[in-house]
N, C-alpha and C positions, 0 to 999 in steps of 0.2 A: 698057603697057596691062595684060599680066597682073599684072605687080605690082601694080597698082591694085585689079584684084581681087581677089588673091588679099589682099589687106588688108584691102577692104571687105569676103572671108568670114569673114576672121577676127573683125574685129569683130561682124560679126552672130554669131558664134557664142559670142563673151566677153560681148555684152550682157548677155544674160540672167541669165547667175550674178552680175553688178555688181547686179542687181536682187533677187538670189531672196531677199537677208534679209526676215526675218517684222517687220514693223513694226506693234506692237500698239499702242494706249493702255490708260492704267485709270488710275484713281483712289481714293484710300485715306482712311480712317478711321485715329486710332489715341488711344489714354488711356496716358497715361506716368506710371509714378512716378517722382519726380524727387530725387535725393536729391544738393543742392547745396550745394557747399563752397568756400569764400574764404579769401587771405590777408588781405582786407581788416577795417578794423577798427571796433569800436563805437566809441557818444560814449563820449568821455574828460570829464571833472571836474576841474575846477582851483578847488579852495574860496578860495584865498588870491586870487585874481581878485574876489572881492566884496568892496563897502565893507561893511564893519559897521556904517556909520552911514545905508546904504541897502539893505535889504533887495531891491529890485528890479533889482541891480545882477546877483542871481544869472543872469539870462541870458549876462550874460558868460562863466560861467565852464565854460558846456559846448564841449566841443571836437570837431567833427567826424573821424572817423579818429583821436579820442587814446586809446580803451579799449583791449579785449583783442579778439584775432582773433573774427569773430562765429561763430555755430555755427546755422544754418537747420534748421529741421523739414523733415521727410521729407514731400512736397506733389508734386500729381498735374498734369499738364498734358495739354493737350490738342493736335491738329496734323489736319491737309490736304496731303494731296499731290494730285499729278497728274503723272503721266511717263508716257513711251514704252519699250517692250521689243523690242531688235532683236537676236535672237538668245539670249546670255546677258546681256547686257550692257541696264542700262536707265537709265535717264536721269531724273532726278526735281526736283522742286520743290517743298521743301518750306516750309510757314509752322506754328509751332509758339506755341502763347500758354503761358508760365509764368507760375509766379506760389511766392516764397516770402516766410517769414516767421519771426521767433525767436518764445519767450514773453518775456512781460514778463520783466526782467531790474532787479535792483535796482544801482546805480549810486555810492551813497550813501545810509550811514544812520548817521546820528549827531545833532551837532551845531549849528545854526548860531550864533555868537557875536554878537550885536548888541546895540548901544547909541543908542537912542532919546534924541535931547536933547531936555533937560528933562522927560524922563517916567522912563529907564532909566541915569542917568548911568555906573552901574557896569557897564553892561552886563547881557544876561540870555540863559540859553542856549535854541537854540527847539532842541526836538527834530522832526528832519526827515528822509525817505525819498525818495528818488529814483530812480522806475524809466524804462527807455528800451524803447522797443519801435522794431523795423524791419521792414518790410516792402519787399522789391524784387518788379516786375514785369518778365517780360525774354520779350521779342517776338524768334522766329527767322525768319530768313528765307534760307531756303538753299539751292543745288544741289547736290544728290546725285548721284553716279554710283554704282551696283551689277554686282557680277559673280553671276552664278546660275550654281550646279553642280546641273547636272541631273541627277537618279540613276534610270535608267533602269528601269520596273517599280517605283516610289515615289511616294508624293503629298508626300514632302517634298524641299523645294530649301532646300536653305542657300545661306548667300548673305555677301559679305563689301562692306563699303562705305566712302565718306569725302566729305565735303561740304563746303563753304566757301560765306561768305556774309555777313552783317550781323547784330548783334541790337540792340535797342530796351531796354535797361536804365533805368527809370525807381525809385528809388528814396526812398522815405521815411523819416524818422527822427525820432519824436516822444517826450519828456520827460514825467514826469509828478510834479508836486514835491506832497507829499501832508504837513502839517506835523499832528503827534499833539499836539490839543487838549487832548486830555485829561490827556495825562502832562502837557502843559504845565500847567495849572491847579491839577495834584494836587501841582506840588511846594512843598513848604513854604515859607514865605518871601521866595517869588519878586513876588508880587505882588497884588492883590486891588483889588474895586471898580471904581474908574472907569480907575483904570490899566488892569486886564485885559480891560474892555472897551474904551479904546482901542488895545493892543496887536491884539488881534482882529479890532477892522477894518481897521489894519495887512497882517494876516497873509492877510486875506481875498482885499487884492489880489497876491499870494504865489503863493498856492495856485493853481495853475492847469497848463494843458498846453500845451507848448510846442515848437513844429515846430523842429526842429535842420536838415535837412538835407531837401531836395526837389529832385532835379536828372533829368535826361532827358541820356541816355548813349547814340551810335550808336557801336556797334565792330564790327572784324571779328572774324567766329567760324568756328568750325572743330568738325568732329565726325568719328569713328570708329564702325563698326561692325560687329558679326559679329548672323546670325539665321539664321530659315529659316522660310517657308513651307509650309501646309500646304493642299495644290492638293483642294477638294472637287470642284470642275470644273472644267471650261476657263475659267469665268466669274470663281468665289467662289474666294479663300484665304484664308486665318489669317495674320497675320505677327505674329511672337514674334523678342524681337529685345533688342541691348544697344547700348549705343553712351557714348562718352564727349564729353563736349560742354564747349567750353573755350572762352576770351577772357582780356582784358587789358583789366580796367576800372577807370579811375582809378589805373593805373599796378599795381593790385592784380591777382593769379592769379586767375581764377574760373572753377569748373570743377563738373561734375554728372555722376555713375553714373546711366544712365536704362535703365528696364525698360521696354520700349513691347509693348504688343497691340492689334494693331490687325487691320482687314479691307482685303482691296485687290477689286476690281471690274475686269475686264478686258473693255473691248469688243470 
């Protein structure tokens, strides 16, 4: 019987410290620059894929993933969290909307070799340009874990972290075949009349823009980071912060340097 109690005082008296962590919530704000890099690669061009006796043939001859590694602009995202803070340690939930993009990029410019029967037997050169533009959109969605080093007599907490999770990779890849009428026209003895304007309306259905690639991509992703807080009150802080943000998409490396500022709100 004393053992029994002298058990149940122990436990009444271990209760309470199981209890005393501080369990907070809050919820954050934050505007990312995002500045994102791939081994993956642009449309590729393969000219000897078209008939030269069908000018429309050219859609063949782009190739998804056959260019050179792409190179994305420096682009801003946005994110939502919400976690709890139990002690130093906090626990988060993050959802993250990017968004990048190249410039237009020329592809090809020279050439195309065609022969129109019974209008162009010998053939005739059209001169033609071709730029490709991309755009990916990449939706995060992730849990965080943070450690917070709190500096006693300081309103900053740095803090160290790493997250894992899923992201939403939607990517675009559109053509633009643009053929220079006019050098066409101006050269000499190429043709004139009723020929250049049947070539022309030929060429009209030609000209045009062309979607290469449109797919929707769920992968796992993974992130790093180091930052720190700046506590104006118990309530309001600043978070300034770096983190490296990575995946495996389309078998390709895809990875982003991110600068986040952001605000968190602690209830």
């Amino acid at each position: 019987m004393k053992k029994k109690i002298a058990l149940f005082m122990a436990a009444a008296m271990f209760a309470p410290s199981a209890f005393a962590a501080e369990i907070t919530p809050y919820v954050g704000l934050g505007l990312v620059i995002d500045d994102a890099n791939t081994s993956a690669k642009r449309v590729g061009f393969d000219q000897s894929k078209i008939n030269p006796a069908d000018l429309s043939t050219v859609g063949e001859a782009f190739i998804p993933n056959g260019g050179s590694n792409m190179d994305f602009d420096m682009a801003f995202a946005g994110e939502i969290t919400a976690g709890v803070k139990i002690d130093n340690v906090r626990a988060e939930l993050e959802v993250a909307i990017r968004s990048a993009s190249e410039d237009d990029y020329s592809i090809f410019n020279g050439n195309f070799h065609t022969s129109v029967p019974g209008l162009f037997p010998n053939g005739i050169d059209i001169p033609t340009e071709i730029e490709n533009s991309i755009s990916v959109r990449h939706n995060s969605y992730l849990l965080n874990m943070y450690y917070d080093f709190e500096l006693g007599g300081s309103n900053w907490t740095p803090y160290v972290g790493a997250g894992v999770g899923f992201g939403v990779y939607r990517q675009k890849a559109t053509v633009e075949i643009d053929i220079d009428e006019d050098k066409l026209l101006a050269s000499p003895g190429q043709f004139a009349g009723a020929a250049a304007d049947m070539l022309l309306s030929i060429l009209y259905g030609i000209e045009q823009e062309l979607e290469v690639a449109n797919d929707t991509l769920y992968r796992f992703e993974w992130q790093v980071g180091v930052g720190a807080a700046y506590n104006f009150n118990e309530d309001w802080a600043l978070d300034i912060g770096y983190r490296f943000n990575s995946s495996t998409v389309g078998g390709e490396f895809v990875y982003a340097h991110e600068v986040k500022l952001g605000a968190r709100y602690t209830f």
